[in-house]
N, C-alpha and C positions, 0 to 999 in steps of 0.2 A: 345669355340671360335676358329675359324679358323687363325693360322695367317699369313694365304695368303691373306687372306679379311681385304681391306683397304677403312676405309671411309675417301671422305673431304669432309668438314664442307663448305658450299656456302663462308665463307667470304676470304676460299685462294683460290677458284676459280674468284672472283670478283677481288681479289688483283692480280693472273695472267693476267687475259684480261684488268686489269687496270696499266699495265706494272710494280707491285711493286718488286722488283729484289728477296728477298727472297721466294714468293712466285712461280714465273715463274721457279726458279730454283727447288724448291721442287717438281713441278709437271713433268718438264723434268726429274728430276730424278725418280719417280712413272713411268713416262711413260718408262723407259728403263729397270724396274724390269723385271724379266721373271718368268713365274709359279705363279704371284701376280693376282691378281682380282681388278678391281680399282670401288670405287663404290659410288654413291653422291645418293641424293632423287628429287624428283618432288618438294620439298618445297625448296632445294635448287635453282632449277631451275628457278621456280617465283620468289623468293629473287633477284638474280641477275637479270633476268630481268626487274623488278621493280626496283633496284637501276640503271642500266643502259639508261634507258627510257628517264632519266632525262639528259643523256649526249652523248647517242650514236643514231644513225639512226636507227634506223628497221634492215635495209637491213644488217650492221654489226651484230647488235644484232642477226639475225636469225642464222649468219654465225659462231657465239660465242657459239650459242645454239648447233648447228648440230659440233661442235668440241666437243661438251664436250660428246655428244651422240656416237659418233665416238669411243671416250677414255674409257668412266665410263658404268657399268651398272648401270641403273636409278632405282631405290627403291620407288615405292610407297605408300602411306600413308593412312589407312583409319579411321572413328571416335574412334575405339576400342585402334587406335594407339595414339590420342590426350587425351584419359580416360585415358590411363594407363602411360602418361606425364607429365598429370595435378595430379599423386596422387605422384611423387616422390617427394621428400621435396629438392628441390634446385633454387636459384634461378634465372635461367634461363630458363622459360619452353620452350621460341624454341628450344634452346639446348638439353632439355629436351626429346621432340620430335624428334630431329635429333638422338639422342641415341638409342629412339626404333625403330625408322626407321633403323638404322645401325645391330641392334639385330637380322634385321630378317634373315640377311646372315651371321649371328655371324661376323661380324668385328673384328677384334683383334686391329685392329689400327686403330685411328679417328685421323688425318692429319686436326688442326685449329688454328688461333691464338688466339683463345680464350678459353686456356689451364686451368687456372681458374673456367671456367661452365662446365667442365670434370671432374675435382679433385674427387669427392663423387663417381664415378663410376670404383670401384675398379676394373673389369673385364674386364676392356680396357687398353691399351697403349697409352695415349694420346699425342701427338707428334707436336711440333710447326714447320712450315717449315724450320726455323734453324736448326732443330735439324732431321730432315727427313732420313739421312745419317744413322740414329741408326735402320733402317729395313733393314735386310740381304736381299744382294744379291741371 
């Protein structure tokens, strides 16, 4: 694992653009790391924009999108990545998913609040935005 290579999880990306204070905080602090890799997927992507649909305009939404493009390299995802998802014994298989998507830039840190559906994956740092502060500068 690299631990320069930081993944977040769609759901503290949705909680920044959805102004939730621990979350906007954790990513302003990713965004001021130096020598870090900041990195999300294509599934996160649709995630948010699917839950945003239902409360924001397009024209924001597009403008949410091309921020995160700006910030994160985007990870994409193909069926080989959903096989080898659907055989881990956990129960979260988006999460699942989002792990071997993170695997392919070895992530050493996955950045979610949903610290819980990371626990079984010993080879990670799994880090809630409260706690974001615990990856060196």
């Amino acid at each position: 694992m690299n631990q320069n290579n930081i993944f977040v999880d769609t759901n503290v990306l949705i909680g920044n653009f959805a102004n939730i204070q621990n979350d906007k905080q954790a990513l302003k602090y990713l965004y001021e790391l130096k020598g870090k890799c900041l990195f999300t997927s294509t599934l996160a992507i649709a995630q948010l924009v699917s839950v945003f649909q239902k409360t924001k305009p397009n024209e924001e939404i597009k403008t949410i999108v091309k921020k995160i493009q700006a910030k994160f390299d985007l990870l994409s995802f193909v069926e080989s990545d959903i096989t080898k998802a659907i055989e881990i014994s956990t129960t979260d298989i988006e999460d699942n998913i989002q792990y071997i998507i993170g695997l392919k830039k070895k992530c050493f840190y996955f950045v979610t609040n949903n610290t819980k559906d990371y626990r079984d994956f010993a080879d990670i740092i799994v880090l809630p935005p409260e706690e974001i502060r615990a990856i060196p500068r």
